[in-house]
PyMOL Python script that loads the backbone (N, CA, C, O; Angstrom):
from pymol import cmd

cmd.read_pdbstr("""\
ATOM      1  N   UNK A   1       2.601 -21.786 -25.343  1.00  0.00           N
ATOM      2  CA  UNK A   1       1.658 -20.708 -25.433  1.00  0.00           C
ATOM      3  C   UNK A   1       1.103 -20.356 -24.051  1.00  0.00           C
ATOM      4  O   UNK A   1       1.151 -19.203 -23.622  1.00  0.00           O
ATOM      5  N   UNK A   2       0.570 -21.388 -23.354  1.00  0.00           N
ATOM      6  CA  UNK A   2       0.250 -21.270 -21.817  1.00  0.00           C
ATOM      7  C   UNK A   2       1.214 -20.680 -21.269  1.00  0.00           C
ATOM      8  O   UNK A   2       0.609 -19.823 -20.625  1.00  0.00           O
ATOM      9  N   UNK A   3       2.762 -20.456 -20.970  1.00  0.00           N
ATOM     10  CA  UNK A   3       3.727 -20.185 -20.191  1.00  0.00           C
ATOM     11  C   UNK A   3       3.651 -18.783 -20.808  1.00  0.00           C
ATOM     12  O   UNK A   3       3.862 -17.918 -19.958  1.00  0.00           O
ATOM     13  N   UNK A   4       3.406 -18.290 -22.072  1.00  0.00           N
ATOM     14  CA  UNK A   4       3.435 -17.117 -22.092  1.00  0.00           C
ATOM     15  C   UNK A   4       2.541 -16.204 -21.268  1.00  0.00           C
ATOM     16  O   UNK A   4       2.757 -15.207 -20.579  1.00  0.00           O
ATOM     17  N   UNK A   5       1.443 -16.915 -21.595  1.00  0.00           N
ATOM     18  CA  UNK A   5       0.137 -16.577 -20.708  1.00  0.00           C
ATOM     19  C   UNK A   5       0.313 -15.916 -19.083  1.00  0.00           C
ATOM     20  O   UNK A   5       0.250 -14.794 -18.580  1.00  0.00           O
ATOM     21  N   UNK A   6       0.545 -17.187 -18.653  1.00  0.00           N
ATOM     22  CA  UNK A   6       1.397 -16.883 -17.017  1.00  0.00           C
ATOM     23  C   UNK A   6       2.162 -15.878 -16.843  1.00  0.00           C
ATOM     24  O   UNK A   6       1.862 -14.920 -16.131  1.00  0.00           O
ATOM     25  N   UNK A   7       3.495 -16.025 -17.634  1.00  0.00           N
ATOM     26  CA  UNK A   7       4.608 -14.954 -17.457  1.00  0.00           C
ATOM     27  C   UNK A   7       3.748 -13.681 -17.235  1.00  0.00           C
ATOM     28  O   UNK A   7       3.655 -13.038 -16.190  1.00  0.00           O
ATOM     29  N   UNK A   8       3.045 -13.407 -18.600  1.00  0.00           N
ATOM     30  CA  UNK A   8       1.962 -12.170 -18.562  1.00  0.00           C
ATOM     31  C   UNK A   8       1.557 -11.636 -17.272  1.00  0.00           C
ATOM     32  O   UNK A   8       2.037 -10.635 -16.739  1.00  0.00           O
ATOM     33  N   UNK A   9       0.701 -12.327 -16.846  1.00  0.00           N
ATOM     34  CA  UNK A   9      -0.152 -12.409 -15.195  1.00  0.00           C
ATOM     35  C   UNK A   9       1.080 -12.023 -14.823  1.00  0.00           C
ATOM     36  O   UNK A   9       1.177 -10.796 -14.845  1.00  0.00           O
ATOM     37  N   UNK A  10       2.410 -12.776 -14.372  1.00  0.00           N
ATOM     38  CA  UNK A  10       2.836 -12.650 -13.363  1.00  0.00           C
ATOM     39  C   UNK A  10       3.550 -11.444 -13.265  1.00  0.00           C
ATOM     40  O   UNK A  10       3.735 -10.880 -12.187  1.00  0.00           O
ATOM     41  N   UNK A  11       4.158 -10.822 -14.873  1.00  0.00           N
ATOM     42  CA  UNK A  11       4.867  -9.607 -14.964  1.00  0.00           C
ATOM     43  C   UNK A  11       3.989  -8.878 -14.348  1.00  0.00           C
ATOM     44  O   UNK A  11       4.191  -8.605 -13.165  1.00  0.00           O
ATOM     45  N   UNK A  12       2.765  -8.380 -15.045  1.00  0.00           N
ATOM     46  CA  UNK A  12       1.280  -7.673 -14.879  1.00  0.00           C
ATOM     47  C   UNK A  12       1.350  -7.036 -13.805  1.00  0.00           C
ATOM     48  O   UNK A  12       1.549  -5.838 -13.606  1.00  0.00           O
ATOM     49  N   UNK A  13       1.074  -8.406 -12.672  1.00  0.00           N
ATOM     50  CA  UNK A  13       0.855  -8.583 -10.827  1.00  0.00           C
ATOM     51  C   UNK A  13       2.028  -7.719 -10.367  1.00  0.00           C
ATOM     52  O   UNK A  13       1.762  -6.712  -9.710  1.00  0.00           O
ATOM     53  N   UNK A  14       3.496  -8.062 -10.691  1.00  0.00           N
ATOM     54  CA  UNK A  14       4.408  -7.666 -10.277  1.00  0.00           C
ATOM     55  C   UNK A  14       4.814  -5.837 -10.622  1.00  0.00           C
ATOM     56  O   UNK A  14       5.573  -5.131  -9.957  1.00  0.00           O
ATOM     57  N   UNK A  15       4.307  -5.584 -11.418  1.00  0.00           N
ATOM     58  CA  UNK A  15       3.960  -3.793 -11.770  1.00  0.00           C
ATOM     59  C   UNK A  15       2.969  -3.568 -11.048  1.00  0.00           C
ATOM     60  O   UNK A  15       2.684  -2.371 -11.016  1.00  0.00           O
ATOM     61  N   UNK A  16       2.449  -4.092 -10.570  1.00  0.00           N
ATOM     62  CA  UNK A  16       0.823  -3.510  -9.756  1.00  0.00           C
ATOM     63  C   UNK A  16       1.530  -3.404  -8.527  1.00  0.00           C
ATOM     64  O   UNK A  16       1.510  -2.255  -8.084  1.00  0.00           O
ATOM     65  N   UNK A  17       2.316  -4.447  -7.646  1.00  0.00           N
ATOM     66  CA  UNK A  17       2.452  -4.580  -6.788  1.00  0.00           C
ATOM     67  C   UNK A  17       3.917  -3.525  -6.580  1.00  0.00           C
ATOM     68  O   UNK A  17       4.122  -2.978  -5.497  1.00  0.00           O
ATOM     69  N   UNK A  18       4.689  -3.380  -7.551  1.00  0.00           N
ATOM     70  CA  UNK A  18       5.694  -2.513  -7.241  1.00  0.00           C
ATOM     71  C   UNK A  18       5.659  -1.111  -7.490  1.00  0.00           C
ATOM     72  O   UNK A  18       6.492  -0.326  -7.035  1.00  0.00           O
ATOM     73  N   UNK A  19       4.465  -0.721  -8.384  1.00  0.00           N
ATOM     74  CA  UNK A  19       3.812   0.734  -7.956  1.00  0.00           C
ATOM     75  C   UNK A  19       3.822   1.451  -6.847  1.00  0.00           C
ATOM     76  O   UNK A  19       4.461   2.470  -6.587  1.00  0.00           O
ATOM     77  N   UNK A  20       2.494   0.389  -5.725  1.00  0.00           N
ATOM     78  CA  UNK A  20       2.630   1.277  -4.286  1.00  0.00           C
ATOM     79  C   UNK A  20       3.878   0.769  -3.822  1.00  0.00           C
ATOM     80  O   UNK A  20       3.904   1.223  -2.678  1.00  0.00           O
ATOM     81  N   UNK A  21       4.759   0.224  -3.949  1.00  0.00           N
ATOM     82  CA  UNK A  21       6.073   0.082  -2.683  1.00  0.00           C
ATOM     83  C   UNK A  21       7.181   1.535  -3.520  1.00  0.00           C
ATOM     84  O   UNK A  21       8.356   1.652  -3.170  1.00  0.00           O
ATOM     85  N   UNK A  22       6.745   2.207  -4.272  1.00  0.00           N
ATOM     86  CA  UNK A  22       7.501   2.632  -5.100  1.00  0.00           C
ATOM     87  C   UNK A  22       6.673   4.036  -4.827  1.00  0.00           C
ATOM     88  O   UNK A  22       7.109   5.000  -5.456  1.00  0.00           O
ATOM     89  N   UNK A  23       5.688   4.243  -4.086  1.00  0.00           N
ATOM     90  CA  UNK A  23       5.149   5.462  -3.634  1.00  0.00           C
ATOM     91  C   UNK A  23       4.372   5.256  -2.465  1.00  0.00           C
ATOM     92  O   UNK A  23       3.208   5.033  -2.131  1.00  0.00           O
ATOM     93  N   UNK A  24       6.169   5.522  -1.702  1.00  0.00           N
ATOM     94  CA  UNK A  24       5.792   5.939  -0.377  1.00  0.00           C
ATOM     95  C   UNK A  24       4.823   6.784   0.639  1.00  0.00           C
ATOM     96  O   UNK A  24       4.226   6.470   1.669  1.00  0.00           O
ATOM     97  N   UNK A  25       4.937   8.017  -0.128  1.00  0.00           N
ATOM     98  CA  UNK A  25       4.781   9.976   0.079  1.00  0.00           C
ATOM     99  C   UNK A  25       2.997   9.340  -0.167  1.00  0.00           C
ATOM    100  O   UNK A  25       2.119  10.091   0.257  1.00  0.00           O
ATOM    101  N   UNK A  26       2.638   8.274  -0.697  1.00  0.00           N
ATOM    102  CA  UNK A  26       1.223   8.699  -0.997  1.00  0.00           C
ATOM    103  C   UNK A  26       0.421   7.624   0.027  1.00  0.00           C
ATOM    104  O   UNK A  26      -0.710   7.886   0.435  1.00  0.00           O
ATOM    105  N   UNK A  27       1.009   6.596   0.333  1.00  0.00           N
ATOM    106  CA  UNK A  27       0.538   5.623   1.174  1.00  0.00           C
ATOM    107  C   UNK A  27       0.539   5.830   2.736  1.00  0.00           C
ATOM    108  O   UNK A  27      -0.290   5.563   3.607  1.00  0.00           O
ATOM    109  N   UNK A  28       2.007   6.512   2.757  1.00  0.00           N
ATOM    110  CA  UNK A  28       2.291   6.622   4.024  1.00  0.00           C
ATOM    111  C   UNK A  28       3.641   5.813   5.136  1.00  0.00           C
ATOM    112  O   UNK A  28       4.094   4.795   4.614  1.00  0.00           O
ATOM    113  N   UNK A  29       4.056   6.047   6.058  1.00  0.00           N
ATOM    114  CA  UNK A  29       5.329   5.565   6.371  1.00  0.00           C
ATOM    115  C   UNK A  29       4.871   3.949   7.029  1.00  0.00           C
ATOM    116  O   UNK A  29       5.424   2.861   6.869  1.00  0.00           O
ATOM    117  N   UNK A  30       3.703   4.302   7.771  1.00  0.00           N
ATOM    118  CA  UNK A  30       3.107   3.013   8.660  1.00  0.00           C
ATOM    119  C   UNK A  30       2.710   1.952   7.924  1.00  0.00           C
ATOM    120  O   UNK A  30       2.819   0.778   8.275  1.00  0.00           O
ATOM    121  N   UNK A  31       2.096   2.478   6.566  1.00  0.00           N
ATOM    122  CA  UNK A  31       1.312   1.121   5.752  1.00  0.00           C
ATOM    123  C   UNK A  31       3.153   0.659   5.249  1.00  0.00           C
ATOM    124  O   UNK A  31       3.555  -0.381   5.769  1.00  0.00           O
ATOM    125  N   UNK A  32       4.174   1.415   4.291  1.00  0.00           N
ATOM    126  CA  UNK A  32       5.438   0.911   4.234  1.00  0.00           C
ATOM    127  C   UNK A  32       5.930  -0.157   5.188  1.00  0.00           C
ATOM    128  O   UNK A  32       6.616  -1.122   4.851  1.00  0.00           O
ATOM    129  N   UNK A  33       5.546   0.090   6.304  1.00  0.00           N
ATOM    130  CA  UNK A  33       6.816  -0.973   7.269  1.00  0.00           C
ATOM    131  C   UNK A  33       5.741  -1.880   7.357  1.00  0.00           C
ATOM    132  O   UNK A  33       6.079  -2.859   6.693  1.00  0.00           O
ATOM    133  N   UNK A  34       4.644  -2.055   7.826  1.00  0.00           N
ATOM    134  CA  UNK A  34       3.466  -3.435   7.619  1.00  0.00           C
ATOM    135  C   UNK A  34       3.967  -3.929   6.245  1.00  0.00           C
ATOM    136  O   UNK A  34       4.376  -5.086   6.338  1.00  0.00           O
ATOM    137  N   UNK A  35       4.075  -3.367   4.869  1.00  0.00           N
ATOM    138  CA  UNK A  35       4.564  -3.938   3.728  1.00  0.00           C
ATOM    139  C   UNK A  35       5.803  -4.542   4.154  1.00  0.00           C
ATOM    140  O   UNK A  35       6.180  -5.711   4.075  1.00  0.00           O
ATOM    141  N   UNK A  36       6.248  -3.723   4.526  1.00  0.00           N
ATOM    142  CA  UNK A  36       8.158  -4.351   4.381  1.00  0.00           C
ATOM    143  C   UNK A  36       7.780  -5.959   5.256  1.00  0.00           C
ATOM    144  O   UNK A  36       7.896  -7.056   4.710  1.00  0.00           O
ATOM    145  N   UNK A  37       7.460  -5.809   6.262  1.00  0.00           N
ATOM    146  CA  UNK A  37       7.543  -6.933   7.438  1.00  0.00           C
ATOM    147  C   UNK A  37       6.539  -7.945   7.041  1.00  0.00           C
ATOM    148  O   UNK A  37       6.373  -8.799   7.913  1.00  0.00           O
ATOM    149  N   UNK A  38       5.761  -8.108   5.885  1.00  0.00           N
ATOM    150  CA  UNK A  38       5.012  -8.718   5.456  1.00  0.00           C
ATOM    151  C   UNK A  38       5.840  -9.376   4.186  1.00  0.00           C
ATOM    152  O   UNK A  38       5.580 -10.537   3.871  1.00  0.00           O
ATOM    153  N   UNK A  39       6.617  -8.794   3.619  1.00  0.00           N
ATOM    154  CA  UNK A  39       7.385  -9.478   2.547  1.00  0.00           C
ATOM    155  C   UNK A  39       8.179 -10.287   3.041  1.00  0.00           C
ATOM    156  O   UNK A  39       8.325 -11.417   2.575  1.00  0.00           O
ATOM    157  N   UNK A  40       8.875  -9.805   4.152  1.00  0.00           N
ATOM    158  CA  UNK A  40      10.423 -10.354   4.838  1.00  0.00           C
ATOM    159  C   UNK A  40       9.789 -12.075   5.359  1.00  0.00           C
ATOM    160  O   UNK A  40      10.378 -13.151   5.251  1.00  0.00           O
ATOM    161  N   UNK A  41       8.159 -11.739   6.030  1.00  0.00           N
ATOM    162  CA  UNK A  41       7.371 -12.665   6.636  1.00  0.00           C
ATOM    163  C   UNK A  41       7.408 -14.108   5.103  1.00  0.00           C
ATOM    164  O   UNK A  41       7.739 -15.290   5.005  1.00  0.00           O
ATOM    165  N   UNK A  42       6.898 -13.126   4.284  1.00  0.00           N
ATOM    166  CA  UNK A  42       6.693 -14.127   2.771  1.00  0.00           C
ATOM    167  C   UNK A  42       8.036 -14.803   2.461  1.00  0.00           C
ATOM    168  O   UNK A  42       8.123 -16.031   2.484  1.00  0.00           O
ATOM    169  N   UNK A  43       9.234 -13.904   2.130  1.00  0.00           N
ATOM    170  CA  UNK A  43      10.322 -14.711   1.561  1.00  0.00           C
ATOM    171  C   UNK A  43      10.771 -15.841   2.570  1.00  0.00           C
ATOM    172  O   UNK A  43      11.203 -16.919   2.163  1.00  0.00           O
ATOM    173  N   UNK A  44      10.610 -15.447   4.290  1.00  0.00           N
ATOM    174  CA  UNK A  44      11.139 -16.508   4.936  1.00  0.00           C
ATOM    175  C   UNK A  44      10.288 -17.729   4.671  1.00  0.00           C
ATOM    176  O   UNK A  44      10.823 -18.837   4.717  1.00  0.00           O
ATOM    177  N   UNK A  45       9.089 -17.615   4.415  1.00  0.00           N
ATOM    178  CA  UNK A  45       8.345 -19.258   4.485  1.00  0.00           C
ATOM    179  C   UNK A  45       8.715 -19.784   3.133  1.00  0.00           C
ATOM    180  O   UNK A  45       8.423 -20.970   2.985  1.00  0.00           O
ATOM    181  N   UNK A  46       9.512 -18.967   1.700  1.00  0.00           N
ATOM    182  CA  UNK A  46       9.505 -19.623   0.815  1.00  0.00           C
ATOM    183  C   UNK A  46      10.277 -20.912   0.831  1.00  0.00           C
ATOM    184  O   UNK A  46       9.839 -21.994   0.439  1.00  0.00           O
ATOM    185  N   UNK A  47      11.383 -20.699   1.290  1.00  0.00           N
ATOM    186  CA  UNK A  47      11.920 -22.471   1.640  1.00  0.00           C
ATOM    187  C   UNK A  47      11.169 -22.958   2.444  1.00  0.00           C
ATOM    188  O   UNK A  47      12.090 -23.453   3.093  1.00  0.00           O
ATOM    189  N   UNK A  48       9.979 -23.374   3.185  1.00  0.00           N
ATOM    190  CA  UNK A  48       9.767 -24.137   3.575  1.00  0.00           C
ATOM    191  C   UNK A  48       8.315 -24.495   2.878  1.00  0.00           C
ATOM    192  O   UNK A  48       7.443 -25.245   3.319  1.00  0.00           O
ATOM    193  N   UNK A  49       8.318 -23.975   2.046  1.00  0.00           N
ATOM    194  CA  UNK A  49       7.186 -24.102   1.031  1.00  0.00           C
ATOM    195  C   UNK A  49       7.592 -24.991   0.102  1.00  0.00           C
ATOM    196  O   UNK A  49       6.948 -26.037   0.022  1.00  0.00           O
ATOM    197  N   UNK A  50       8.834 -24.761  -0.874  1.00  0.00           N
ATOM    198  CA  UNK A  50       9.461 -25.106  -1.554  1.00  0.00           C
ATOM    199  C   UNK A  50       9.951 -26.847  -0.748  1.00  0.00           C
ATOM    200  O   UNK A  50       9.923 -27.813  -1.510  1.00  0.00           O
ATOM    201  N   UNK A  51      10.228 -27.006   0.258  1.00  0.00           N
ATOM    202  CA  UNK A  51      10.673 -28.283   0.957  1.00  0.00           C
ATOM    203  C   UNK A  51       9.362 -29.220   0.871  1.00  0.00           C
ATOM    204  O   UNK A  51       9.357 -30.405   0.537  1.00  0.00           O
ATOM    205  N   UNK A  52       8.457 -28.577   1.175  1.00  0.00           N
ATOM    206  CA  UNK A  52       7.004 -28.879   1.505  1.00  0.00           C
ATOM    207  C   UNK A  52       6.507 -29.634   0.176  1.00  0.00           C
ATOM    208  O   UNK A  52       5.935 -30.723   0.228  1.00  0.00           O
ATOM    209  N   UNK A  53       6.830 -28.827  -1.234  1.00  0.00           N
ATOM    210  CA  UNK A  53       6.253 -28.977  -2.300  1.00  0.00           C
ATOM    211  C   UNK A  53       7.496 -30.582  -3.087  1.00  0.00           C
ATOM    212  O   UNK A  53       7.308 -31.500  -3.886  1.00  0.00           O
ATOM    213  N   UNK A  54       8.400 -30.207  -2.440  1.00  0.00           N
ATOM    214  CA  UNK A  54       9.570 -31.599  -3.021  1.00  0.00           C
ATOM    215  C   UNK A  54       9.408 -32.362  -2.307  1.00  0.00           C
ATOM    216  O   UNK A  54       9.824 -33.415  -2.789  1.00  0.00           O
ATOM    217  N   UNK A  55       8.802 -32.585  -0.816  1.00  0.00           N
ATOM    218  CA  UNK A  55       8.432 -33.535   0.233  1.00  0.00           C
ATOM    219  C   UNK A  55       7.585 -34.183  -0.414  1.00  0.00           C
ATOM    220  O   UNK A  55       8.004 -35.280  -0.782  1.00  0.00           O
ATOM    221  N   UNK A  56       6.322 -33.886  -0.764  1.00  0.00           N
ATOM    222  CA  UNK A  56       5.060 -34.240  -1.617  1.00  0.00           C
ATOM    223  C   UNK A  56       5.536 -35.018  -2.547  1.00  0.00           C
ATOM    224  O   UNK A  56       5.370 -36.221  -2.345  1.00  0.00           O
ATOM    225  N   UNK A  57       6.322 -34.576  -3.936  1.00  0.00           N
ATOM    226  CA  UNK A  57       6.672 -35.164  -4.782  1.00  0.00           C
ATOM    227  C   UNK A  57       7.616 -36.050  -4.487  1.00  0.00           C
ATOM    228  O   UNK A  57       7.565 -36.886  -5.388  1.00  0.00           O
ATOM    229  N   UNK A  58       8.601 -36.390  -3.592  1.00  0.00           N
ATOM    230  CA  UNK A  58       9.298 -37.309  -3.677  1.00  0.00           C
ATOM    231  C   UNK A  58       8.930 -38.360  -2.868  1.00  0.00           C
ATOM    232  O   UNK A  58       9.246 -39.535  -3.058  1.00  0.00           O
ATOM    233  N   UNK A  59       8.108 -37.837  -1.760  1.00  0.00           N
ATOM    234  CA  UNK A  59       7.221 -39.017  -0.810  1.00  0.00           C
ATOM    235  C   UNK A  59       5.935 -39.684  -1.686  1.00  0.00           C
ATOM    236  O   UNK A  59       5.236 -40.658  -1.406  1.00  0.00           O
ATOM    237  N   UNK A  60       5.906 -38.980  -2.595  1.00  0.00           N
ATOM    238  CA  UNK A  60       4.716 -39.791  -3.350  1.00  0.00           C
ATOM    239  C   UNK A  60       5.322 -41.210  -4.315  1.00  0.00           C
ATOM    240  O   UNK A  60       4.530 -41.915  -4.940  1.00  0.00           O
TER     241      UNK A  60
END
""", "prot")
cmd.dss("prot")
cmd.show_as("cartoon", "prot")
cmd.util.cbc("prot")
cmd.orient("prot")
């Protein structure tokens, strides 16, 4: 029941957040590329987040 819960939130978040990347013409070209280079910034640390989070658990 909880995991449904989450999924919820996270679908939710993920329509909110793909709205403005999905309207350019209204935000503007400059706030777009700060977005873009801010995601590219996010996906690169996800492996080392992910290493970080199995480091923890297996060093424990």
């Amino acid at each position: 029941m909880d995991s449904i819960k989450i999924i919820s939130i996270v679908s939710i978040t993920l329509q909110f957040i793909s709205f403005w990347l999905a309207a350019p013409e209204v935000l503007g070209i400059e706030w777009l590329k700060k977005t873009e280079s801010l995601i590219r910034k996010g996906i690169l640390a996800i492996p080392n987040i992910v290493l970080g989070i199995l480091g923890m658990i297996v060093g424990y």
